[in-house]
C-alpha positions as a Markdown table, in Angstrom:
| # | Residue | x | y | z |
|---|---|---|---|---|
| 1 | Unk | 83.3 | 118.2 | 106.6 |
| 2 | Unk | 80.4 | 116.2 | 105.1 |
| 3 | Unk | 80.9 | 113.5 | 102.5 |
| 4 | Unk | 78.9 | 112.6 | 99.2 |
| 5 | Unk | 79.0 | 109.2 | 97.1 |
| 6 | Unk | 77.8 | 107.2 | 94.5 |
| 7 | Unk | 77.2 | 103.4 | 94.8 |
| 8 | Unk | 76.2 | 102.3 | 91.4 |
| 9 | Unk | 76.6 | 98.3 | 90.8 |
| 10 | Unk | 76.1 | 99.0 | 86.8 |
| 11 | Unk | 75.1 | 102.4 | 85.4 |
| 12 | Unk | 75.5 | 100.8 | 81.8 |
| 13 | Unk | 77.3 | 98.1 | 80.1 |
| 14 | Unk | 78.2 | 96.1 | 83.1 |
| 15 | Unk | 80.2 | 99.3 | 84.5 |
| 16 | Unk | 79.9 | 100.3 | 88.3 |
| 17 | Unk | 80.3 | 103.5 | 89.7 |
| 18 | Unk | 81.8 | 104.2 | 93.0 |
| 19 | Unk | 82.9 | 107.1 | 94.1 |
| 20 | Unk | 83.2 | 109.8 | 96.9 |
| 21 | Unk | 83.1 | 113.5 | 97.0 |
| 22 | Unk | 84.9 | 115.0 | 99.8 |
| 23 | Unk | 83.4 | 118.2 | 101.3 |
| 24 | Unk | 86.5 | 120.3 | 101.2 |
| 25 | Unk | 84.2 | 122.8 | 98.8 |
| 26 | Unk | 81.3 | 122.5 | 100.7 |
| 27 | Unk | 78.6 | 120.3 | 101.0 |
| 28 | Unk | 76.8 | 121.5 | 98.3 |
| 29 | Unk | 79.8 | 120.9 | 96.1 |
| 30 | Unk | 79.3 | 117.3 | 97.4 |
| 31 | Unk | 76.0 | 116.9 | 97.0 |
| 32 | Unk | 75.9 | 118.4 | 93.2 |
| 33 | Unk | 78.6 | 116.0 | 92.3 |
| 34 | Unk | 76.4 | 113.5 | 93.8 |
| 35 | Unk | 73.2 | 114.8 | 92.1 |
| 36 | Unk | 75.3 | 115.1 | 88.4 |
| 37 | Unk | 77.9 | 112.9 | 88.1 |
| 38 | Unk | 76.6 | 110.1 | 86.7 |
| 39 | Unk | 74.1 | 111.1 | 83.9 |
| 40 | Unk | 77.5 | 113.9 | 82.7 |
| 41 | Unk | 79.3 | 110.7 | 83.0 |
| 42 | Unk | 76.9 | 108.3 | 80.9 |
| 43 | Unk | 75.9 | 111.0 | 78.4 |
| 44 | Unk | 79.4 | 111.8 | 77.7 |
| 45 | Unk | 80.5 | 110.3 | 74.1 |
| 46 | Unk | 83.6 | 108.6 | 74.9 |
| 47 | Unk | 81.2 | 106.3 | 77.5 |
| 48 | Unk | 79.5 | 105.4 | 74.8 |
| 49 | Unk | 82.1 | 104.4 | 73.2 |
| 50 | Unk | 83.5 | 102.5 | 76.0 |
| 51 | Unk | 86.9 | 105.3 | 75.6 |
| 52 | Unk | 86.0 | 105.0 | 80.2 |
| 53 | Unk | 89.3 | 106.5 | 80.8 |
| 54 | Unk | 88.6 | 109.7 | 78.6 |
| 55 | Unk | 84.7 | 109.7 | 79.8 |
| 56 | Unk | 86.1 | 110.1 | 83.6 |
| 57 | Unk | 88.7 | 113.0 | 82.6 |
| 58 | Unk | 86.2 | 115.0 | 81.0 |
| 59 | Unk | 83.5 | 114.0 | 83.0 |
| 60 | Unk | 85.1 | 115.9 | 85.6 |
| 61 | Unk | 86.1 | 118.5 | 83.5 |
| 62 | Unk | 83.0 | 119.4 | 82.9 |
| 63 | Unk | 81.7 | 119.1 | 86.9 |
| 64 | Unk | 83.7 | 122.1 | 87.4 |
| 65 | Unk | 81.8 | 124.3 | 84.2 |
| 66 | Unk | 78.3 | 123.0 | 85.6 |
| 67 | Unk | 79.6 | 124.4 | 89.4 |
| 68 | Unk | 80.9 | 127.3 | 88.0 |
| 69 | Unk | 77.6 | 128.2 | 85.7 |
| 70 | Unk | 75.6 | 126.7 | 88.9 |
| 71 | Unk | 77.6 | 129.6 | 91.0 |
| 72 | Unk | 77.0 | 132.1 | 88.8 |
| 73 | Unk | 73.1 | 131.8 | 88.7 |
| 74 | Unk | 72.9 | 131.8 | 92.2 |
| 75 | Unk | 74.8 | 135.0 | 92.5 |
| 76 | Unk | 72.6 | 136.2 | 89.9 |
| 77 | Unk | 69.8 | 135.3 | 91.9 |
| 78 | Unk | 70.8 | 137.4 | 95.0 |
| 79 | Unk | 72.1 | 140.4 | 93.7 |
């Protein structure tokens, strides 16, 4: 199982990010969480309105559409 993380000292407003995506989906799951998370994170309107909690729970939430849409494409792609 590979690992993927994020080690952000401040990705905005004094905030640090610092977290670890485990590779029970994959690595590639891992390493798109790695890629994304952060700008879905610090786009995401409750960040910006410092609502972190709610910013996190959709944050993820939404990980799992882009993985999903991300999926799709690529089985697109090789049928």
């Amino acid at each position: 199982m590979e690992d993927a993380h994020i080690v952000n000292p401040n990705i905005g407003n004094g905030i640090g990010l610092f977290a670890i995506f485990d590779g029970h989906g994959g690595i590639e799951i891992a390493k798109f969480c790695e890629m994304h998370f952060t700008n879905v994170l610090t786009s995401n309107h409750h960040f910006k309105n410092k609502s972190y909690p709610q910013a996190l729970q959709e944050t993820f939430l939404e990980m799992d559409v882009l993985i999903s849409q991300s999926n799709q494409q690529l089985i697109a792609i090789h049928n």
